[in-house]
TORPA-229317 format. One record per residue: x, y, z of N, C-alpha, C, CB in turn; residue number from 0. Coordinates in Angstrom, 1 decimal, always signed. Atoms other than C-alpha are relative to their C-alpha. Glycine has a CB too. Layout:
! TORPA-229317
{{X, Y, Z}, {X, Y, Z}, {X, Y, Z}, {X, Y, Z}, NUM}
...
END
This chain:
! TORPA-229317
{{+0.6, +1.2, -0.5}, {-0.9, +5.1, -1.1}, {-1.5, +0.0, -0.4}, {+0.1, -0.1, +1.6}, 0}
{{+1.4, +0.1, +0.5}, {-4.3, +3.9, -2.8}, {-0.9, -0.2, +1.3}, {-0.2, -1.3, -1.2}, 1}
{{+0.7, -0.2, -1.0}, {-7.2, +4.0, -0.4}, {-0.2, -1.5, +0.3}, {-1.2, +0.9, -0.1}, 2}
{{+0.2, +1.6, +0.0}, {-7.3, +0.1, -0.7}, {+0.9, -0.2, +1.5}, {+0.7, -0.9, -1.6}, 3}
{{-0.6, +0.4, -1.3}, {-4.1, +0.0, +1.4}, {+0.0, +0.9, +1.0}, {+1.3, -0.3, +0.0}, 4}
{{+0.9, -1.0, -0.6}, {-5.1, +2.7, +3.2}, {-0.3, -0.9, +1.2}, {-1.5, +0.5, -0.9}, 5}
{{+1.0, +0.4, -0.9}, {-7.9, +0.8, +4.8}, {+0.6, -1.5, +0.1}, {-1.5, +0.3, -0.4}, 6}
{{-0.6, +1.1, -0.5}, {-6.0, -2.2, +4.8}, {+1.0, -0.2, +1.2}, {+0.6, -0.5, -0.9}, 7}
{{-0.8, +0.0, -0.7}, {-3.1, -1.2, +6.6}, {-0.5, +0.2, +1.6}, {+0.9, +0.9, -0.5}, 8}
{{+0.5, -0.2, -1.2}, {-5.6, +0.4, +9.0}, {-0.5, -1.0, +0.8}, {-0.8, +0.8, -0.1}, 9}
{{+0.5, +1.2, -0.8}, {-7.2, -2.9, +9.5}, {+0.6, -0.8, +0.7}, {-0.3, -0.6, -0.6}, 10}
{{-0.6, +0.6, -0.3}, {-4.6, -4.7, +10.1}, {+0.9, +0.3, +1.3}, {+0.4, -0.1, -0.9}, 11}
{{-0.3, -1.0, -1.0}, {-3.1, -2.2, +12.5}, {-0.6, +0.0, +1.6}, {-0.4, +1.3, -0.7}, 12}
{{+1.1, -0.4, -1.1}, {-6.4, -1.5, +14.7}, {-0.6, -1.0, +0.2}, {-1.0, +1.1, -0.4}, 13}
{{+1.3, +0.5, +0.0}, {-9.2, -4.0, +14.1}, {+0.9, -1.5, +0.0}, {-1.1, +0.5, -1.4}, 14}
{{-0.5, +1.4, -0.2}, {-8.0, -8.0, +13.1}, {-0.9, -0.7, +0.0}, {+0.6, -0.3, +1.2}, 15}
{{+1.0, +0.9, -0.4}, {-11.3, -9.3, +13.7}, {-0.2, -0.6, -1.4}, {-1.4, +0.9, +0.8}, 16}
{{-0.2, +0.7, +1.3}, {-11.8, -11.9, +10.9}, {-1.6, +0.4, -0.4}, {+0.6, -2.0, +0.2}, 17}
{{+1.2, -0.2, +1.1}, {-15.5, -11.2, +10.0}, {+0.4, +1.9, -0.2}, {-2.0, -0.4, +0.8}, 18}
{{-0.1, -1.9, +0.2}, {-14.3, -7.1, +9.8}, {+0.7, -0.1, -1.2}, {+0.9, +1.1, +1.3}, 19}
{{-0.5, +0.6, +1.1}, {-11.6, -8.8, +7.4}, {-0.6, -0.2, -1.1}, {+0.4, -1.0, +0.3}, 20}
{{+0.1, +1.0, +1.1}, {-13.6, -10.9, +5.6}, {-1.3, +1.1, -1.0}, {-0.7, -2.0, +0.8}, 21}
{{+0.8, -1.2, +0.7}, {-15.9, -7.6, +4.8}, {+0.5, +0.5, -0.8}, {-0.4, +1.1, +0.8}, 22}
{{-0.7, -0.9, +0.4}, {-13.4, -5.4, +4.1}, {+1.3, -0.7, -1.4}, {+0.5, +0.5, +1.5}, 23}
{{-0.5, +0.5, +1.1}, {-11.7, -8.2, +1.6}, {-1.0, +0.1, -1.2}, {+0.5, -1.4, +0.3}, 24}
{{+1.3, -0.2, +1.4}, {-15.4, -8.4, -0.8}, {-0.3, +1.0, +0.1}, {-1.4, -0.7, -0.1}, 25}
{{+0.5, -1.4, +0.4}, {-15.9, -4.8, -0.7}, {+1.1, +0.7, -1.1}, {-0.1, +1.0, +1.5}, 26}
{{-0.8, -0.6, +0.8}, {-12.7, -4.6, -2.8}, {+0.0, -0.4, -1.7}, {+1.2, -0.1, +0.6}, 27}
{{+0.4, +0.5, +1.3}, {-13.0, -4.5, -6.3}, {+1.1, -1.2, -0.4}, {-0.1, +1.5, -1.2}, 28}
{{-0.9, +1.1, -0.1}, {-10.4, -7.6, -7.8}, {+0.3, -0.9, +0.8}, {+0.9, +0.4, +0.1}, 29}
{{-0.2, +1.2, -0.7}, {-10.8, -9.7, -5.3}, {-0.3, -1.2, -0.5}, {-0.5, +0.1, +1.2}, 30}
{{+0.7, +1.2, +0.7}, {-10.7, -13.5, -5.8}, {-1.0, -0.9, +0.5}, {+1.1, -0.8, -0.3}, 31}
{{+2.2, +0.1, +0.0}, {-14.5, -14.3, -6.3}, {+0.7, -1.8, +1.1}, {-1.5, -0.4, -3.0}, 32}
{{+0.1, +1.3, -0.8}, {-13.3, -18.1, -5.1}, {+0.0, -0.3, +1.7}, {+1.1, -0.8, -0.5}, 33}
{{-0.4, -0.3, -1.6}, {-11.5, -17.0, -1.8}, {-1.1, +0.7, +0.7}, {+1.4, +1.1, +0.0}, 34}
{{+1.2, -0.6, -0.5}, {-14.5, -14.7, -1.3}, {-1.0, -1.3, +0.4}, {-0.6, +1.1, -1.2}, 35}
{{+1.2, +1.1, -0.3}, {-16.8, -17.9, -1.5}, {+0.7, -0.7, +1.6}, {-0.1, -1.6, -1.6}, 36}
{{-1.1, +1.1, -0.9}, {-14.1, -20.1, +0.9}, {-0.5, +0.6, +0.8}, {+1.9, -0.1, +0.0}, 37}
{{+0.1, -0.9, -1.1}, {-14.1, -16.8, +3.4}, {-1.4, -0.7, +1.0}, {-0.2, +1.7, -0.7}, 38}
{{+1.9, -0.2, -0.6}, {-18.4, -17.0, +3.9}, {-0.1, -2.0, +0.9}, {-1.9, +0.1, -2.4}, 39}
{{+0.2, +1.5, -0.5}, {-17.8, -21.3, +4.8}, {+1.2, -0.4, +1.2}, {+0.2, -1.2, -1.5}, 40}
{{-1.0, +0.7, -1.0}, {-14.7, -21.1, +6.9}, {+0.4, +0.7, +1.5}, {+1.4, -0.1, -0.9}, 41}
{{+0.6, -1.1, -1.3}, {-14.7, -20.1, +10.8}, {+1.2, +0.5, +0.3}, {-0.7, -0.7, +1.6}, 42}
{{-1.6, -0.8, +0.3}, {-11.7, -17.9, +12.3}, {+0.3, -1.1, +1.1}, {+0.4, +2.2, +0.3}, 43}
{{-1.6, +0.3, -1.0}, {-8.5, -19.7, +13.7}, {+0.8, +0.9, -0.4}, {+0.8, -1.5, -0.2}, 44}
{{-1.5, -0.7, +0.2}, {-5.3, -18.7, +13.5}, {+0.6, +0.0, -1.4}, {+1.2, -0.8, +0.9}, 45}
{{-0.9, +0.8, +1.1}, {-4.2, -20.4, +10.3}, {-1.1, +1.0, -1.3}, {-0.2, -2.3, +0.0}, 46}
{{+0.8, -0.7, +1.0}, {-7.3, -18.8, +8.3}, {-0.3, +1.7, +0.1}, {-1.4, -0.8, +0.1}, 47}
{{-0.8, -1.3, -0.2}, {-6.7, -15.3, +9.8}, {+1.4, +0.5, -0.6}, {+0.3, -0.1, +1.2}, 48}
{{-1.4, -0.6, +0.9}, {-3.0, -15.3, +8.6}, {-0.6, -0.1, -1.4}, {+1.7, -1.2, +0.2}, 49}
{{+0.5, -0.2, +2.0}, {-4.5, -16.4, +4.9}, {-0.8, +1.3, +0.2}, {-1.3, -1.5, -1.0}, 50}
{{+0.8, -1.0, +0.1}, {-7.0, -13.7, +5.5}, {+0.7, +1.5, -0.2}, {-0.9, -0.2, +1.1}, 51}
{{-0.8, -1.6, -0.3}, {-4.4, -10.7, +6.5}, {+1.2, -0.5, -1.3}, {+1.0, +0.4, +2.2}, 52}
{{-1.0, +0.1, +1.5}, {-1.9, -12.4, +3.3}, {-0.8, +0.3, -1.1}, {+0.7, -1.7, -0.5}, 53}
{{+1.5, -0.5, +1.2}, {-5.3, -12.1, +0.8}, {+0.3, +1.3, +0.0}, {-1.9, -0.2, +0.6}, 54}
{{+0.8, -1.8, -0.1}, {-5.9, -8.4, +1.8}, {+1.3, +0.4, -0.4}, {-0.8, +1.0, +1.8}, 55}
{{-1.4, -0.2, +0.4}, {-2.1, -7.9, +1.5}, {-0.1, +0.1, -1.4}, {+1.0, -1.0, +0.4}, 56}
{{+0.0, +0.5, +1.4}, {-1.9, -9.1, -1.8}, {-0.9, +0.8, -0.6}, {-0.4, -1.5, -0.1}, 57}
{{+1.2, -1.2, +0.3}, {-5.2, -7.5, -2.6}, {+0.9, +1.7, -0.5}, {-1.0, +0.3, +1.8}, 58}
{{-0.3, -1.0, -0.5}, {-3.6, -4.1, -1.5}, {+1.4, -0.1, -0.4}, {-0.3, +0.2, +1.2}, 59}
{{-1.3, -0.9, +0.3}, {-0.1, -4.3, -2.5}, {+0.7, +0.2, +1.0}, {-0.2, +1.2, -0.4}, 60}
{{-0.7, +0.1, -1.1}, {+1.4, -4.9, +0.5}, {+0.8, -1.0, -0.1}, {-0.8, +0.0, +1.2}, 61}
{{-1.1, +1.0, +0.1}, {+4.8, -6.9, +0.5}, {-0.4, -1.0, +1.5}, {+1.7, +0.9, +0.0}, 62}
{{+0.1, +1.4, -0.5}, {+4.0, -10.5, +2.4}, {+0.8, +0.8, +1.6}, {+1.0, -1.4, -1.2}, 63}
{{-0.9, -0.5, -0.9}, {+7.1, -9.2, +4.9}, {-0.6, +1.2, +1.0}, {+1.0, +0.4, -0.7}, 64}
{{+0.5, -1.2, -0.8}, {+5.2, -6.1, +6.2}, {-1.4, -0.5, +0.1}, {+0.2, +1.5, -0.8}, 65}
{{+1.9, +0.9, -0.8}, {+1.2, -8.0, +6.9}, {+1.4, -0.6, +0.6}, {-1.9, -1.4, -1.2}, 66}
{{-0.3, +1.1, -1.1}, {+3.3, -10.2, +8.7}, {+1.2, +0.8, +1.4}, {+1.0, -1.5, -1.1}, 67}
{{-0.4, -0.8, -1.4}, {+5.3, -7.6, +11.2}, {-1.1, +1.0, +0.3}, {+1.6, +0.9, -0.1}, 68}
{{+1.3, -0.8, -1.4}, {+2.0, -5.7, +11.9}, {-0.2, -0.9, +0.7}, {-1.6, +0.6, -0.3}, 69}
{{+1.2, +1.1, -1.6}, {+0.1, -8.6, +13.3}, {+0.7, -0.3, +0.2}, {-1.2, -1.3, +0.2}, 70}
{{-1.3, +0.8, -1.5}, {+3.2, -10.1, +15.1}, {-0.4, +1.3, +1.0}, {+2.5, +0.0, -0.5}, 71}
{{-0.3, -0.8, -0.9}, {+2.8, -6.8, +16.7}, {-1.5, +0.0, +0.8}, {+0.8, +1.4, -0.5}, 72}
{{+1.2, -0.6, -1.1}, {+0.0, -5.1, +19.4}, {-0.4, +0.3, -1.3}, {+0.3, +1.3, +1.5}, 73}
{{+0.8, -0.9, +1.2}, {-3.1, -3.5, +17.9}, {+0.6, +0.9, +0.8}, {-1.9, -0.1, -0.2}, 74}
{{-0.4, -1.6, -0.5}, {-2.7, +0.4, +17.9}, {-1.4, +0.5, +0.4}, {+0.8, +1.1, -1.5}, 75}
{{+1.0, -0.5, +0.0}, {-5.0, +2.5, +18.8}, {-1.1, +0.4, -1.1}, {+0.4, +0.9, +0.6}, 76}
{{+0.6, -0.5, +1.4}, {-7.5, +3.5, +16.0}, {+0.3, +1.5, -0.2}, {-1.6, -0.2, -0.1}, 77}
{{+0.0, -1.9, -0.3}, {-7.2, +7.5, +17.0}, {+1.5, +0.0, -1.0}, {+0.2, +0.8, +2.3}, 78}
{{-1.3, +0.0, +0.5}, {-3.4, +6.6, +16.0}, {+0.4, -0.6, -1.4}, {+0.6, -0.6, +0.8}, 79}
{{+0.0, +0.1, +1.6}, {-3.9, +5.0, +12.5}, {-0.7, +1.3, -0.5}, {-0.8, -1.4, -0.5}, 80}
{{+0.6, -0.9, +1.0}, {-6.2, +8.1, +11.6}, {+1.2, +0.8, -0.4}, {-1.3, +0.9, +0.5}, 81}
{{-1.1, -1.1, +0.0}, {-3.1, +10.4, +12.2}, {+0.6, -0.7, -1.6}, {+1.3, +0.1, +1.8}, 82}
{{-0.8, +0.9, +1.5}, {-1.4, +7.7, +9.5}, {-0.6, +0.1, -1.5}, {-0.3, -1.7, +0.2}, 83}
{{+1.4, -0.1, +1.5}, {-4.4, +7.6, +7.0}, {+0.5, +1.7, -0.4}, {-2.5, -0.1, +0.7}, 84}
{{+0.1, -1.4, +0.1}, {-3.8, +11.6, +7.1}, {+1.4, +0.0, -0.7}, {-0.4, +1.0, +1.5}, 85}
{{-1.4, -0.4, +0.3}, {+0.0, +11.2, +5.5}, {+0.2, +1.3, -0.7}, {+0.7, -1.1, -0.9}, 86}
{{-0.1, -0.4, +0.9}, {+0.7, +13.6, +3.5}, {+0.5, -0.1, -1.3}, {+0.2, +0.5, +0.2}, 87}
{{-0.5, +0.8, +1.7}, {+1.4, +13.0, -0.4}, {+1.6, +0.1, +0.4}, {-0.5, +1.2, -1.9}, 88}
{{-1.0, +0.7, +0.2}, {+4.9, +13.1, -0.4}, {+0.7, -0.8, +0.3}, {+0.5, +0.4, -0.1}, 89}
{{+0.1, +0.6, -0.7}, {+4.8, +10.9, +1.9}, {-0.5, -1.6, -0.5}, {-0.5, +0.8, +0.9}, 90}
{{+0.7, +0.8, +0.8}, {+2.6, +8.5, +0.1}, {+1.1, -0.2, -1.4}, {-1.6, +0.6, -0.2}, 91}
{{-1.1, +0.1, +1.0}, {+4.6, +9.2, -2.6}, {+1.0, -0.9, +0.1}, {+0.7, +1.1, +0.0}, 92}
{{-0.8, +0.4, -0.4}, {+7.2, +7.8, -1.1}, {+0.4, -1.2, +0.1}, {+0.1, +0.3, +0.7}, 93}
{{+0.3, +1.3, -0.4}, {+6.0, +4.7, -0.2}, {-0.4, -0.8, -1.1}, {-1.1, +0.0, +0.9}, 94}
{{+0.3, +0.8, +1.0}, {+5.0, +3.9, -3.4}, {+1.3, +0.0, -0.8}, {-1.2, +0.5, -0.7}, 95}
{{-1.1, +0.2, +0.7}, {+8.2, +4.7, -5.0}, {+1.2, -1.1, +0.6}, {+0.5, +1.4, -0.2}, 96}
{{-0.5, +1.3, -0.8}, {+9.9, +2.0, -2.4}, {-0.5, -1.2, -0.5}, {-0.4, +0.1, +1.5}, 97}
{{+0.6, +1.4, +0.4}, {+7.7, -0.6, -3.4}, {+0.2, -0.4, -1.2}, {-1.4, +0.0, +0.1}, 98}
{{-0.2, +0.6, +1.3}, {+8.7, -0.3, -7.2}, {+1.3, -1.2, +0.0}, {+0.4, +1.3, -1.0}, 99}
{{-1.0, +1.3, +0.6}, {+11.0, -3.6, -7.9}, {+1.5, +0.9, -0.4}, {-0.9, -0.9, -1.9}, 100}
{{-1.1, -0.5, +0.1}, {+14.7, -2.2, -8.5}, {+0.1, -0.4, -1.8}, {+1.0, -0.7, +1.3}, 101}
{{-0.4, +0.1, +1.2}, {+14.6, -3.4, -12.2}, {-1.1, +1.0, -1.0}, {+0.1, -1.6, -0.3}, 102}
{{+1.1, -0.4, +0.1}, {+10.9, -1.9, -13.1}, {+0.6, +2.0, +0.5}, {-1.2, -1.2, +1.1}, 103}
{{-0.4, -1.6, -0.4}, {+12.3, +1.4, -11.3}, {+1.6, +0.4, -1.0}, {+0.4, +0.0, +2.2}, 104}
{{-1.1, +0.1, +0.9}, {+15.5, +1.1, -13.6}, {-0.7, +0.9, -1.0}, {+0.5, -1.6, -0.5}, 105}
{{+0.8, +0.0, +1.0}, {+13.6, +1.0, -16.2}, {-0.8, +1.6, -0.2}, {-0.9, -1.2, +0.2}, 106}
{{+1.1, -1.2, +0.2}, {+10.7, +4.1, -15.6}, {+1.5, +1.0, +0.1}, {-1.5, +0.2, +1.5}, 107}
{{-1.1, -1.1, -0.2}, {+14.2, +6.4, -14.5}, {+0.8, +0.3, -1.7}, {+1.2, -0.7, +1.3}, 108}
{{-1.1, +0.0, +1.2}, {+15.9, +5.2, -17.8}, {-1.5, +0.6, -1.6}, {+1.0, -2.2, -0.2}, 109}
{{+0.9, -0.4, +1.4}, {+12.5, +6.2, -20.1}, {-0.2, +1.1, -0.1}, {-1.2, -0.4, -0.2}, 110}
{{+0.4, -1.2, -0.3}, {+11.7, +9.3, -18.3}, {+1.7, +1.1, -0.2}, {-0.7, -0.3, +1.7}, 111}
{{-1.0, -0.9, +0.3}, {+15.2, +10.3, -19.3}, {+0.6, +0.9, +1.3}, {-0.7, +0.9, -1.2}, 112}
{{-0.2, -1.4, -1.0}, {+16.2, +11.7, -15.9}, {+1.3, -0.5, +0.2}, {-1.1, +0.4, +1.5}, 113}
{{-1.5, -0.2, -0.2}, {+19.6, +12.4, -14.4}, {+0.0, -0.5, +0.8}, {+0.7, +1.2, +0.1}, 114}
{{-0.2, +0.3, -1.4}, {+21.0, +10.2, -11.8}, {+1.7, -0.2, +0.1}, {-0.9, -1.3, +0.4}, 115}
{{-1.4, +0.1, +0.4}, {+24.5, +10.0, -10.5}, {+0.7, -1.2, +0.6}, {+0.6, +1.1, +0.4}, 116}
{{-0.5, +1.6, +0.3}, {+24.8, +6.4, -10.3}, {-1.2, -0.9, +0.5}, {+1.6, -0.5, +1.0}, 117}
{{+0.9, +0.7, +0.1}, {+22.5, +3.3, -10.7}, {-0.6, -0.9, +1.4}, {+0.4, -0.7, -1.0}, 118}
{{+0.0, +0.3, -1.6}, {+21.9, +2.6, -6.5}, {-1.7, +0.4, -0.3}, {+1.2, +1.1, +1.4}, 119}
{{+1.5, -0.1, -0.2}, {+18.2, +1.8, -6.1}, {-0.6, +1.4, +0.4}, {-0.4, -1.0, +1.3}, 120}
{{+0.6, -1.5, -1.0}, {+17.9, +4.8, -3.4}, {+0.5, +1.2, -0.8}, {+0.9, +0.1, +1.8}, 121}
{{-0.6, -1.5, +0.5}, {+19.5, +7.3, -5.6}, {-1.3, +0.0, -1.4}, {+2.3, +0.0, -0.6}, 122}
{{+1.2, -0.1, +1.1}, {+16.7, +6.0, -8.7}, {-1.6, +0.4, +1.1}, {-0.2, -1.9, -0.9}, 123}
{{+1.1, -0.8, -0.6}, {+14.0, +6.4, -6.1}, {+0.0, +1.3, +0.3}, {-0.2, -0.4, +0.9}, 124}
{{-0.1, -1.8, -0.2}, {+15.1, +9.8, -5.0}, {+0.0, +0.7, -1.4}, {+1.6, +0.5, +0.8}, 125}
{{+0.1, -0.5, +1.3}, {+15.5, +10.7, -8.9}, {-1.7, -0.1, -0.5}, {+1.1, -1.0, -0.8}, 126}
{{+1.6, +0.3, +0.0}, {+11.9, +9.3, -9.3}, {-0.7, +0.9, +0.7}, {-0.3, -1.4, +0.6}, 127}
{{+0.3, -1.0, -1.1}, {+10.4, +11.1, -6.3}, {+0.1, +1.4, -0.4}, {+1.0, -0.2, +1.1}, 128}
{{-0.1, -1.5, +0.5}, {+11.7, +14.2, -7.6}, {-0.7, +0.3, -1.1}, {+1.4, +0.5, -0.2}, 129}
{{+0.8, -0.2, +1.2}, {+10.2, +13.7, -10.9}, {-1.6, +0.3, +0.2}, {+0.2, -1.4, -0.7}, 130}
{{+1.6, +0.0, +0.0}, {+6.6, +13.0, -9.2}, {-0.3, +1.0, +0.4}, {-0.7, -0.9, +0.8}, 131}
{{+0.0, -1.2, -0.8}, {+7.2, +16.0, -7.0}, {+0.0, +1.1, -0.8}, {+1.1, +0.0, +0.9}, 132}
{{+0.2, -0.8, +1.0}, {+7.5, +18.1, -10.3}, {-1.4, +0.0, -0.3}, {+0.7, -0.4, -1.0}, 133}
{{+1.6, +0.4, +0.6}, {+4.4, +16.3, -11.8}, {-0.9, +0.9, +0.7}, {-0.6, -1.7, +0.2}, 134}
{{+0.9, -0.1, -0.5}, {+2.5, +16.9, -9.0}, {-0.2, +1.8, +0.6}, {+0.0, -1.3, +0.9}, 135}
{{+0.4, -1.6, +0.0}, {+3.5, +21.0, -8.6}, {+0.0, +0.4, -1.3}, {+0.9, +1.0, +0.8}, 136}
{{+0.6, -0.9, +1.8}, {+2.4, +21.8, -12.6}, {-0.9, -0.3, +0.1}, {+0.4, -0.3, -1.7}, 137}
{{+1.3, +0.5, +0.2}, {-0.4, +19.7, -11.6}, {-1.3, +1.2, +0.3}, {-0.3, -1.4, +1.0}, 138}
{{+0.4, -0.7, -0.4}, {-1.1, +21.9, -9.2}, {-0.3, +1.3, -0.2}, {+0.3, -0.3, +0.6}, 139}
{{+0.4, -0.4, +0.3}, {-0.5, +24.3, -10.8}, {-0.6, +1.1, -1.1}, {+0.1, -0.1, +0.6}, 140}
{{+1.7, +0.0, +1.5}, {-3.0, +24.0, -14.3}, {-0.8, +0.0, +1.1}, {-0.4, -1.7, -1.4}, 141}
{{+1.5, -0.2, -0.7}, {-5.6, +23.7, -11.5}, {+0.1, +1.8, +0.5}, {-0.1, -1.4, +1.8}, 142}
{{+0.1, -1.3, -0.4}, {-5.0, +27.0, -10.0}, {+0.0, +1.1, -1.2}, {+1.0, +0.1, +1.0}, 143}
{{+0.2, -1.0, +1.5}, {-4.8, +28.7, -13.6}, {-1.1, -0.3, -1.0}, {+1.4, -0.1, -0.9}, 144}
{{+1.5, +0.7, +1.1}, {-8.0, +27.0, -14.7}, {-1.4, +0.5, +1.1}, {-0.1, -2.5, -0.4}, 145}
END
């Protein structure tokens, strides 16, 4: 998970407050400069809040479907998103290999040449996954032999 959604998810989670939003949308690099202008002229309701938590979504990489069952829900505690922020990588990992598109994840499984034993989304993500889970222990360790 990039630290974008990170601190998005945390926002959305904990905080809500539309000027904490409307910070935490122009502090991100890619954001759109116009929406940024709109934000500074328009006050918070309801209606410019939901655009505001779909923006940062979007921003961040967050599927439309998931900003929209946090805030249906309670805020959390903040103490209780840090535990979250703290995932561990394979964990993150994880989350990102879910989010690939089922044709796009086809695709990286079928270049990377790996073995799967039949073309079921969950079985290319788990094939994937295992691949990163390689990557990321030779990564580890060339660092420890350097």
């Amino acid at each position: 998970m990039s630290s974008i959604k990170n601190k998005v998810l945390a926002y959305l989670k904990t905080d809500r407050k539309f000027n904490s939003g409307r910070q935490l949308y122009v502090s991100f690099p890619g954001h759109n400069r116009a929406y940024a202008r709109r934000l500074g002229a328009i006050s918070e309701t309801d209606d410019n809040a939901k655009t505001l938590f779909y923006e940062l979504g979007k921003l961040a990489g967050i599927d439309e479907r998931v900003v929209n069952s946090i805030t249906k829900g309670p805020l959390e505690n903040a103490e209780a998103a840090k535990v979250d922020a703290k995932q561990e990588p394979v964990d993150i990992l994880k989350d990102q290999v879910e989010s690939i598109a089922y044709p796009q994840l086809k695709s990286l499984v079928s270049e990377l040449q790996l073995e799967v034993a039949d073309q079921k989304k969950i079985t290319l993500q788990a094939a994937y996954l295992e691949h990163l889970r390689g990557k990321s222990e030779e990564d580890e360790e060339q660092k420890k032999s350097t």
